[in-house]
C-alpha positions in Angstrom: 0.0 0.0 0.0 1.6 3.7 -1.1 2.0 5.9 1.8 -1.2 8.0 0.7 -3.6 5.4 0.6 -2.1 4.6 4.2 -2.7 7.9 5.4 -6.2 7.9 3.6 -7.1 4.5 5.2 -6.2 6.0 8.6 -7.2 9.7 8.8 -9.6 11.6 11.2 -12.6 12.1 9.2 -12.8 8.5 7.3 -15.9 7.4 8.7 -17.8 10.7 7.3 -19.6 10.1 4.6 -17.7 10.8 1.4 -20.2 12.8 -0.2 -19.8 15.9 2.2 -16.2 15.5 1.4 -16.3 15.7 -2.3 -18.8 18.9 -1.9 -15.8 20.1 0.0 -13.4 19.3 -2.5 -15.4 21.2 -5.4 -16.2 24.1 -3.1 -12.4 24.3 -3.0 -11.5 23.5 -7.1 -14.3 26.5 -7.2 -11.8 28.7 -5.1 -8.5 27.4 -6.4 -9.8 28.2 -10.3 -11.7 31.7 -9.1 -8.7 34.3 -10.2 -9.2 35.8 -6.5 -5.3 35.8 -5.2 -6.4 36.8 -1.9 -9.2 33.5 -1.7 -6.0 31.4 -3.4 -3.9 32.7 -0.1 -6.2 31.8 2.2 -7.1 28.4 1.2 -3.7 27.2 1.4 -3.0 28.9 4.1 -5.8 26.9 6.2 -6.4 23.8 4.5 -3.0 22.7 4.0 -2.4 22.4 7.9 -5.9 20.8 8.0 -4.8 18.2 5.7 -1.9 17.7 7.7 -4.0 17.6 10.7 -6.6 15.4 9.3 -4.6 12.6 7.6 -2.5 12.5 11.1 0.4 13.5 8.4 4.0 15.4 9.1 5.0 18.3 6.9 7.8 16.5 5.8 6.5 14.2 3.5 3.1 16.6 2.8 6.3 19.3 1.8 7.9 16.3 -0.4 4.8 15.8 -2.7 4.6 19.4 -3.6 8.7 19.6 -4.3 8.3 16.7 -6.9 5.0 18.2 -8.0 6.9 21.3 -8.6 9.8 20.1 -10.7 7.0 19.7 -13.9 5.8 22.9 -12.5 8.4 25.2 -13.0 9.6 23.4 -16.7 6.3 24.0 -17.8 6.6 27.9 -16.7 9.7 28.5 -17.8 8.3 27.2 -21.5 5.5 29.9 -20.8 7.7 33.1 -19.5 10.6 32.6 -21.9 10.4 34.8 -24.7 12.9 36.3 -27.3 12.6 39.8 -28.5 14.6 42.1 -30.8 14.7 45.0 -27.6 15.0 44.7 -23.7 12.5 47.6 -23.4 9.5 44.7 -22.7 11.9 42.6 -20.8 12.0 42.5 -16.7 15.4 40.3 -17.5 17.3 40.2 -20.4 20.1 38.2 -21.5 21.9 39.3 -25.1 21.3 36.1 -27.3 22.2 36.4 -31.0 20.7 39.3 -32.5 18.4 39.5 -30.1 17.0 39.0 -25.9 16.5 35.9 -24.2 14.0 37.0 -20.7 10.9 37.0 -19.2 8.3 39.6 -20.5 6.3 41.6 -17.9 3.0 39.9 -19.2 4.5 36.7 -18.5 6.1 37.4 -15.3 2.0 38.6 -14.3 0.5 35.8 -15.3 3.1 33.0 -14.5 1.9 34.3 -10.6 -1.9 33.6 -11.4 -1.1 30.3 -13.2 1.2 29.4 -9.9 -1.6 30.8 -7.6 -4.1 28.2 -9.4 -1.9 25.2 -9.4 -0.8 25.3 -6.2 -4.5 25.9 -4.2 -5.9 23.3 -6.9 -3.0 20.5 -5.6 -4.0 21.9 -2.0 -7.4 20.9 -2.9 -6.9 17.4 -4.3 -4.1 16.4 -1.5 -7.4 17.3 1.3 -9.8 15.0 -1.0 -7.1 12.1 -2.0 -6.0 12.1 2.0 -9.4 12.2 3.3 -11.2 9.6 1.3 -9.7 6.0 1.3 -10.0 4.2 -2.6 -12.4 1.8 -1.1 -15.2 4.6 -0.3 -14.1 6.3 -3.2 -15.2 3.7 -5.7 -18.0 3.3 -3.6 -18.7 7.4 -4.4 -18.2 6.9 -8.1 -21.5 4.0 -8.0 -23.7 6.7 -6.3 -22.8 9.2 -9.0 -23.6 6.7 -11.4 -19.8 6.6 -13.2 -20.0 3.8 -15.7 -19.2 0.3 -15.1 -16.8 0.1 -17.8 -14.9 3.2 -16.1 -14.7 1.8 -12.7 -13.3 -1.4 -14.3 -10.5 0.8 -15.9 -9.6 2.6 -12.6 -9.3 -0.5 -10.4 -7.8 -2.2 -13.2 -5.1 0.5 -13.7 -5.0 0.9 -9.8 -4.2 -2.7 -9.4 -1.9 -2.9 -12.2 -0.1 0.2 -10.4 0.7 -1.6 -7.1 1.9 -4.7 -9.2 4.4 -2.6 -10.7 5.4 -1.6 -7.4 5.5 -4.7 -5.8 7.8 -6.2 -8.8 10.1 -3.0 -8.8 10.8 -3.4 -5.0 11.0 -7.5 -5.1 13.7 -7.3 -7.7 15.4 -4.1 -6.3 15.6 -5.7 -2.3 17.2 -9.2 -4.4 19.7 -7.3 -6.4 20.6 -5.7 -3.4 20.9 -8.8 -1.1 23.5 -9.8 -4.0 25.5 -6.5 -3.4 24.8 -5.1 -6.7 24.4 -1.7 -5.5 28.0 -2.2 -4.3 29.8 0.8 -6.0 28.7 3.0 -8.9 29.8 0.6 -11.8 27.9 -2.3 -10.5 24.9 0.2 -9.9 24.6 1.1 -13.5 24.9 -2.8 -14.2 22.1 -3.4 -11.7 19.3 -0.8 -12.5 20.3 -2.1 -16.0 19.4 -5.8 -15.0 16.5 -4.4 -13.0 14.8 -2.6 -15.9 14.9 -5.2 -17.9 14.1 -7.9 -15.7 10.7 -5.8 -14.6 9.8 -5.0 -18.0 10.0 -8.8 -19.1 8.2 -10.0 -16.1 5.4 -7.2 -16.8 5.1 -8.6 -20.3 4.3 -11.7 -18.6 1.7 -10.3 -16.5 0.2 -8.4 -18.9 -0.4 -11.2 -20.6 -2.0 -12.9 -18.1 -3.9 -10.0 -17.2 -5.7 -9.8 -21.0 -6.5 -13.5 -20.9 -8.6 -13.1 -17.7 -10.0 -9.9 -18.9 -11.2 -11.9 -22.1 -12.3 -14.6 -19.6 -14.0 -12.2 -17.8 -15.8 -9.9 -21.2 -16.6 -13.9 -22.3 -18.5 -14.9 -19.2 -20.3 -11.2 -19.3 -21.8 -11.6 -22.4 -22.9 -15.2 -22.6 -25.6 -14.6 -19.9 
């Protein structure tokens, strides 16, 4: 089980009913995507310590999900506030580049802050919902709202398939390691090598035997 399914499983409010909590949850995707900095301030501001306090979670690892959420972050802004001009006169920085200015224009600076301001109270927002409702009642949510059966097949399925991988990764990882392959940095390369290619064959494999009792499954459906 990942560590926020754990914290899901175990937090405050699981036993209330997951319907209040998903009103909660679009209340707050209504705030995040409002354009109202001061509304954005406030709601991370407050519910990110609720979350914390909530799930029974640390700001450690609740900081840690945000930092590797904000690596994609900032190289999909930079792609937005880069720009190259013929003059500086537009620029808030400037760097001489050719003929011309690599920087950041002082539209794009303005907006990058609203796209920030939007991202991060929207990941505030899903964090609370994810850590608050466990998969189980989730799924369980999804039947009430009438999500189709074939949809609810794909999102266990690809949940499932999701903690297989896991479970394979770390198997083949804790063995290489009992072998000392993680010895020094030349056998390292050698055994992520061996790793990745050892998971990828095995998940051949159980793909395979995933879409045969799938078939099984679509077979035994439709002869009733």
């Amino acid at each position: 089980m990942f560590a926020i399914d754990q914290y899901a499983y175990q937090n405050r409010w699981k036993d209330l009913p997951a319907g209040y909590k998903l009103f909660i949850y679009l209340l707050l995707l209504a705030v995040s995507f409002s354009g109202v900095r001061g509304l954005q301030l406030a709601l991370i501001a407050l519910v990110a310590p609720l979350t914390c306090y909530v799930a029974r979670l640390s700001w450690g690892p609740y900081l840690k999900w945000y930092l590797h959420a904000s690596i994609f972050i900032l190289i999909s802004l930079l792609t937005f506030v880069l720009t190259y001009q013929d003059a500086p006169d537009q620029l808030l920085l400037a760097l001489p580049l050719g003929r011309g200015y690599l920087g950041i224009s002082q539209a794009a600076g303005q907006q990058s802050v609203f796209i920030l301001l939007r991202i991060y109270s929207s990941l505030v927002s899903t964090y609370f919902f994810v850590l608050t409702v466990p998969f189980a009642q989730m799924l369980r949510l999804f039947k009430i709202l009438h999500i189709p059966r074939v949809l609810l097949d794909l999102i266990v399925l690809m949940y499932r398939f999701i903690f297989l991988v896991f479970y394979e990764f770390v198997t083949i990882r804790d063995t290489l390691d009992l072998k000392f392959s993680f010895y020094n940095k030349r056998k390292q390369h050698q055994a992520w090598g061996r790793l990745a290619n050892t998971l990828f064959s095995k998940l051949l494999d159980d793909n395979q035997k995933l879409n045969e009792v799938l078939a099984l499954k679509f077979d035994a459906e439709h002869s009733e």
